[in-house]
C-alpha positions, 0 to 999 in steps of 0.5 A: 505552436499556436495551437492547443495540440497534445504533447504526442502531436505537438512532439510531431509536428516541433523542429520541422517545416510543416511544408516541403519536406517532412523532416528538416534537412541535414545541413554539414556546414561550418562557415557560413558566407555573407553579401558584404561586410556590413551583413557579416558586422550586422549578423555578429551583432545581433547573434548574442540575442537573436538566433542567425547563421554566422558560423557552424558551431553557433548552430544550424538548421539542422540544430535549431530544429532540434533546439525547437523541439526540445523547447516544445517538449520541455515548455520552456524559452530557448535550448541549447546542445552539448555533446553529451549529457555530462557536457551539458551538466559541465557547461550549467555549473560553469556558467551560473557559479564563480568563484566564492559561490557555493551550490546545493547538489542532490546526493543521489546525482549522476557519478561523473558530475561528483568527480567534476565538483571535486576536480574542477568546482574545487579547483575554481574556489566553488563550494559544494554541499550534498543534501538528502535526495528527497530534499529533507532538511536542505534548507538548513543547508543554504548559504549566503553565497548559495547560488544555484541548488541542483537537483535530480528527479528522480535521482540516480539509482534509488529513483527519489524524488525531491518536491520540485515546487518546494525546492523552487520557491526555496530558491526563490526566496534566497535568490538560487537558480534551481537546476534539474537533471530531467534525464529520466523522464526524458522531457516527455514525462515531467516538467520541471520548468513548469513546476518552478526550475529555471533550468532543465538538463537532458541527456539526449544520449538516452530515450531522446535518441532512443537507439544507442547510436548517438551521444548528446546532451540539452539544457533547455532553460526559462527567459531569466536564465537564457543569456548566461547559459548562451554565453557560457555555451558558446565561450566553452565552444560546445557544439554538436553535428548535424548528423548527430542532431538528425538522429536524436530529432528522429528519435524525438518522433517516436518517444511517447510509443517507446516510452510507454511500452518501457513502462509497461514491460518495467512494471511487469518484470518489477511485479514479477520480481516482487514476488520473489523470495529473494528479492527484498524490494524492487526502486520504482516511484512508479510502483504504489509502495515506492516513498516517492510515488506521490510525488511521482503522481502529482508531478510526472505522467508516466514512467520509463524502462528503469527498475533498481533491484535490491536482494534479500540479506542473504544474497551477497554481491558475488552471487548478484554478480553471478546472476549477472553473468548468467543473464541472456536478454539484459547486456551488461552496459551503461547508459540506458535509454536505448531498445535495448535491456541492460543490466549493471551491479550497484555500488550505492556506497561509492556512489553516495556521499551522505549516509543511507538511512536505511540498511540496503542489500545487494543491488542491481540496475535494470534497463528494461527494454523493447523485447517481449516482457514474457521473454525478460521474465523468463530470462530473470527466472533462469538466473534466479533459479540457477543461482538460488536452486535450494531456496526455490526447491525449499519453497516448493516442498517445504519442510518443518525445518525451513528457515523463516525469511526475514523482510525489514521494516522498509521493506514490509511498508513497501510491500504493503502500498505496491498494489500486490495481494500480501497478508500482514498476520500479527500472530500475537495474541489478541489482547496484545495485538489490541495494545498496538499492531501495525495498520493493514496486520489482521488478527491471526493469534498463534493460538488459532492460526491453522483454524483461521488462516485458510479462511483468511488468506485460502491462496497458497501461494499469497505472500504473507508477513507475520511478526511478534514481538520482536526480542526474545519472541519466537511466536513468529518464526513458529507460525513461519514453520506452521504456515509452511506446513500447511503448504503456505510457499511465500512467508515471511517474517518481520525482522525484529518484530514490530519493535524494530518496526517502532525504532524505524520510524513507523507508527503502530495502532491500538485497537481493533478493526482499525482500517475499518473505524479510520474509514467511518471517521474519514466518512463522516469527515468527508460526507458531513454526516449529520449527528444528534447528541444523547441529551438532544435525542433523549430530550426529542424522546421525552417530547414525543417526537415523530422519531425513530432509533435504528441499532446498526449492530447485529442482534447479540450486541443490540441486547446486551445494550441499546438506547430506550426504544430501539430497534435493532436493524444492522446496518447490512439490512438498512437498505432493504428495510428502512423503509418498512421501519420509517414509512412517513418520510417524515419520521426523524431516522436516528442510527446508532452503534456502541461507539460511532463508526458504525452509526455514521456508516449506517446513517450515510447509507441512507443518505447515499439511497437518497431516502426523504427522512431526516437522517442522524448518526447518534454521537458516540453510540451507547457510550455517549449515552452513558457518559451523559448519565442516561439510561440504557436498556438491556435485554431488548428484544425489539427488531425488524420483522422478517418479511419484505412486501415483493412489490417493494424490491424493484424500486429499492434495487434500482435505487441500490444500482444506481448507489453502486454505479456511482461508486464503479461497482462492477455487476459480474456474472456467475461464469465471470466468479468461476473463473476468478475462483479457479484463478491462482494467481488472485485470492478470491472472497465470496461473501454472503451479506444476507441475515444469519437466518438466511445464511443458515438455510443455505449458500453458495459453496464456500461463501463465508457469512459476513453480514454486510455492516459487519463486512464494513466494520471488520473487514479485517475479521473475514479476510487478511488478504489485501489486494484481493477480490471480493464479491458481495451477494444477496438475494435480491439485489438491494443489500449486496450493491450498497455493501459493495459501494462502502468497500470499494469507498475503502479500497477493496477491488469489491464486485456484486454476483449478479446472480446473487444465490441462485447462481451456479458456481463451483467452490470447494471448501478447505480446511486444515486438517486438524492433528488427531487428539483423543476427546474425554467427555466429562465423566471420563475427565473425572476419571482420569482427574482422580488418577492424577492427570494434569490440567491445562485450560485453553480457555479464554483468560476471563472464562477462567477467572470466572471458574474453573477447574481446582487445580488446573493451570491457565495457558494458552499455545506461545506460552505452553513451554513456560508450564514445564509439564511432566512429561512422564504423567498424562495431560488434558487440554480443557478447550472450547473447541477441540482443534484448538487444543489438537494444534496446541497438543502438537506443540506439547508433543515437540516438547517431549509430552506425548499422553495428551486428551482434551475435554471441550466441557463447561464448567456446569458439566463438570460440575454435575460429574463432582469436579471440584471448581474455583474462581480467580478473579485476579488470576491470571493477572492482567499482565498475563492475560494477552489474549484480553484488551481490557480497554474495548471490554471496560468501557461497557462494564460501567468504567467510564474512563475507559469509554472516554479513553476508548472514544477519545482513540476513535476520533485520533485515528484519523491524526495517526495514519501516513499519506499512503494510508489515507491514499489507500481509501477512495472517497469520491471527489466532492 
């Protein structure tokens, strides 16, 4: 076509007159009558090469129109047709391989095409090899006498996709034809001739024809490979009518309509179907978790009506079969590709030759189709809900008692890259959790679980993940049976724990705040942040230079160390305050951290408000300081003055706006974040980005303060909810935006409240309720001290190695059982705050000890009541102190080992995350 139309136009205007009639004639022909016998000798000679009308099998208007448009829709050179797919595939296998060949066919390819290389190919002296569907290790799989390699992409059933560029320059370099089932995508949607195949085979029985009412397949080849397939083609007889050929030329019209409503309605019922309890992942490459789905990005533009649905453990193939049966809307049929929802069992172990490497569930293949999506959800509703009425009952009032549901690791990592909101809890203890955890997990410690979760995750009805240790570890299974007290209604557990999670191939992460530190690295990465090292600012320092240090932590962290002479301004204030603190543009601007990610955060905030002074993030913080022998100040007390001149805030909000708006920063108004907030389906997080001093003069109902550098730096310490919203506000327009840009920048659906904290909202605020627990004040501990009570202190490890009560036992919540109290004789829970101990005494009251208080004092307290105390400091030992990471607290106890090795993390997180990871974040183009 000569010109550059776009495929839905070009798809229109191929394999028709563009005058006369609109639609090319049906032509019923077989013979065809010549004006003499040289016109009959010149036609037989020339039909080899050229495209002439000498005999109806060879093709006639009616399937030449055809043939144009599918070369139009496939970009390729010349096409054939074949009265079905299969025939199709037959005909490509027959006319590239003989005998002595041997070909590479993807595992994953359509059932009949296995009978016909076991029959037939084996019968012609034609080896075949099947190789992984995702292509992985084909290359050691490739003969001197392979000639062809055979692909799917996506493949059947399981939908994965090889990496067709590769797959064609592999072929290339050993002299192979690269053929491809292009059947799912129909030719509208993925292009394999363009990515390198020489052969492109269809199924035109499905969306091409689009109707269920007729059979035909295409093969649609490049120049080099044309005249092989033409002959085979027409010594093999193959050829289709004219009616048959109108229809699927008529379907072709409408493609891209159908095509993209079977998309949405598939991506509907898919996240519907995610959210079910007993449904353990939905086979889609259009679906962000799905392994195939950046592949699917780079080489395809859409997706069709197919979803493969795999069941939880527990749901056996009777029962699948069942839910089969009791379906409404999905026919049970094969093929797909019509107007029609369909539905089938899947026997994936009949239908594969190599080994699965991951554990599968009961499966089912749907076809969604052209009904209304609500209607096909409501009909898998009814099916679930009669075939599984107890699970859902159980969810829907839950119990004490209620079984942990398992999901594997496969499963969870799909979960957590499709785009849905899911809580990943690790509810070790934190000390643990340090030592490695799994990238998205939030910190959720057993031992404070129902005081943070509502915080965390608010919404009831979120799916959550939790997991262990694995092994003998219970921990998990009792945070299940806590959430789901709590009225949680979608929990699941890691099976295994994240020690099945390392034996399946998946990388676990020391540390902490690591999606947030592995953000500040790919920043600094990405933007160039200029740095300063400690000896080039010292010796700068020691000249006298016109420059200045900015300590982007909050206060409390900015005394306990700081470089010489600098000024604590966390970088949430940096925005509204730099420019008071560095008023000649001249002045040199140096911001530092204790490490690096949050003076590269706070000094490319400046950067991107476009401030005039030169700009450095300090390398490697205080530690980099102190590595280098300098000499830090502790106790410091200087930081920004309070007050912000009104004349000053136009000019700095706008240039806040304009930093938000190249980061797609919505702006929402107050009657926007009502209804959000009312919104059950969606976790919604209003965050108060403003000083603690502002913060502590009042918010808005149900804001959380999260100072905004901080909200950067550990997200994952303000909420656990990934795919949630959140919406940033101030009091002036200047912080909030900037704060926003770096979450979104981090993947978070982040907005600014207009109105910041003058607006009018409506949020009530829920706590768990914590069990009632009788509270001793010290001179009633003493008391009931003398009369033989035992002593558990809850309190962090360290603050027990510091001192403690003589006699009292250290523990914390998992390991109470392992004290083997005296259930006869009265307990109290020393704690630091007294619903920490409340939820612990109910874990001692189902081991059978009932006379239990608390003391929430200090050491000093107890003191001064004539408590006798001790100090351990090898006790408990380290081993035992799992709510302690030593490694992040050692570096600034003058350890430097530890604050090379804790540097030394930092900068390797980037090496250690996945492609979907990194995916996760949105840089903007550069």
């Amino acid at each position: 076509m000569d010109k550059p139309y776009r495929s839905a136009t070009r798809l229109l205007r191929a394999g028709r007159p563009h005058r006369g009639w609109v639609n090319t004639p049906v032509t019923r022909a077989s013979t065809y009558v010549f004006d003499s016998v040289q016109a009959w000798r010149d036609t037989r000679s020339r039909r080899d090469q050229e495209r002439l009308p000498s005999y109806g099998a060879r093709g006639t208007d009616s399937t030449h129109a055809l043939e144009d448009a599918l070369v139009e829709l496939e970009e390729g050179y010349r096409a054939k047709l074949y009265p079905t797919g299969q025939a199709a595939i037959a005909t490509v296998l027959l006319a590239y391989l003989r005998a002595g060949d041997h070909v590479l066919i993807t595992d994953a390819v359509y059932e009949p095409v296995r009978r016909f290389c076991a029959e037939h190919l084996s019968r012609l002296g034609i080896a075949y090899t099947y190789y992984r569907p995702d292509g992985a290790g084909i290359e050691a799989l490739i003969r001197p006498e392979t000639r062809m390699i055979y692909a799917e992409s996506p493949g059947s059933l399981t939908y994965e996709m090889p990496d067709l560029p590769a797959l064609a320059a592999l072929a290339r370099a050993h002299e192979c034809w690269l053929a491809v089932d292009n059947t799912w995508a129909s030719g509208l949607l993925h292009k394999p001739l363009t990515l390198g195949a020489d052969i492109s085979i269809l199924a035109a029985t499905k969306y091409l024809g689009g109707h269920a009412d007729v059979m035909m397949g295409a093969v649609i080849t490049n120049s080099r490979a044309w005249n092989a397939l033409e002959r085979a083609t027409v010594d093999l007889g193959q050829t289709v009518g004219a009616d048959d050929a109108y229809l699927v030329l008529r379907g072709m019209r409408t493609l891209p309509l159908r095509m993209a409503q079977h998309a949405r309605s598939a991506l509907r019922v898919a996240d519907f179907l995610l959210a079910r309890p007993e449904v353990a992942r939905v086979l889609c490459p259009a679906l962000p978790g799905d392994a195939s789905h950046a592949l699917w990005q780079r080489d395809c533009s859409g997706a069709n009506g197919l979803l493969t649905v795999e069941f939880a453990r527990a749901v056996g193939v009777d029962a699948v079969e069942r839910l089969i049966n009791s379906l409404q809307l999905f026919g049970i049929g094969a093929s797909w590709g019509g107007f029609e929802s369909l539905v089938i069992p899947v026997n994936l172990g009949a239908a594969r030759s190599l080994p699965d490497p991951a554990p599968r569930g009961a499966m089912l293949r749907l076809h969604v189709g052209l009904e209304d999506p609500d209607d096909l959800i409501a009909d898998l509703e009814q099916a679930l809900s009669q075939l599984f009425p107890s699970s859902l009952n159980t969810m829907m009032h839950p119990t004490q008692d209620q079984p942990a549901v398992d999901v594997d690791p496969h499963t969870l990592k799909q979960w957590l890259h499709d785009g849905a909101e899911i809580a990943l809890l690790d509810v070790r203890e934190h000390g643990q959790y340090g030592e490695g955890h799994l990238f998205y997990a939030a910190p959720v410690p057993y031992s404070r679980l129902e005081v943070d979760i509502v915080r965390l995750a608010p919404r009831r009805d979120v799916r959550i993940a939790v997991y262990d240790e694995g092994g003998a570890d219970d921990t998990a299974a009792r945070a299940v049976q806590a959430l789901v007290a709590l009225g949680y209604r979608k929990v699941h557990r890691l099976a295994g724990g994240i020690a099945q999670w390392q034996r399946d191939g998946y990388a676990v992460f020391a540390g902490v705040n690591v999606p947030s530190k592995t953000f500040g690295e790919l920043a600094e990465e990405v933007f160039h942040t200029p740095r300063i090292g400690a000896r080039d600012l010292a010796e700068r320092q020691r000249r006298g230079d016109d420059l200045i240090v900015l300590d982007g932590r909050p206060f409390a962290e900015y005394q306990k160390m700081s470089i010489p002479g600098g000024i604590c301004c966390p970088n949430g204030e940096l925005a509204l305050r730099a420019h008071m603190l560095a008023s000649n543009p001249q002045t040199t601007i140096v911001v530092n951290c204790a490490g690096r990610t949050r003076s590269i955060i706070g000094a490319q905030t400046l950067i991107n408000l476009g401030v005039p002074n030169p700009v450095y993030a300090l390398e490697n913080g205080t530690q980099g300081w102190y590595l280098e022998d300098l000499q830090l100040e502790h106790g410091a007390r200087r930081r920004y003055e309070d007050g912000i001149a009104p004349q000053d805030l136009p000019a700095l909000a706008q240039r806040s706006l304009r930093l938000a708006e190249i980061h797609g920063v919505p702006m929402v108004a107050a009657g926007e974040v009502q209804a959000w907030l009312r919104d059950q389906a969606r976790s919604t997080f209003l965050c108060d980005v403003r000083s603690a001093e502002e913060y502590a003069q009042g918010s808005l109902p149900g804001a959380q303060h999260t100072p905004g550098g901080q909200l950067v730096q550990a997200t994952d310490q303000y909420l656990a909810v990934r795919g949630a919203r959140i919406v940033v506000f101030d009091a002036e327009g200047v912080r909030a935006p900037v704060v926003a840009s770096w979450l979104r920048q981090m993947g978070w659906d982040a907005s600014v409240l207009r109105e910041g904290v003058q607006a009018q909202l409506e949020n009530p605020v829920e706590k768990a309720l914590a069990p009632k627990l009788p509270l001793l004040d010290d001179a009633q501990l003493a008391a009931v001290l003398a009369q033989g009570a035992q002593l558990v202190d809850l309190r962090p490890s360290m603050r027990y190695r510091a001192s403690h009560i003589a006699g009292a036992r250290w523990s914390i919540r998992p390991r109470l059982a392992s004290l083997c109290l005296d259930a006869a004789r009265r307990v109290v829970l020393l704690a630091e705050d007294v619903a920490l101990a409340a939820w612990a005494a109910q874990d001692l009251r189902a081991l059978g000890v009932n006379d239990i208080h608390a003391n929430t004092g200090d050491p000093s307290g107890w003191s001064a009541q004539g408590i006798a105390l001790a100090s351990t400091p090898a006790e408990p030992a380290d081993a035992d102190c799992i709510d302690y990471l030593f490694f992040v607290h050692d570096r600034h106890d003058g350890n430097k080992a530890a604050a090379r090795q804790y540097l030394a993390w930092e900068t390797n997180l980037v090496k250690q995350i996945d492609e979907r990871e990194l995916a996760g974040y949105r840089f903007p183009a550069r």
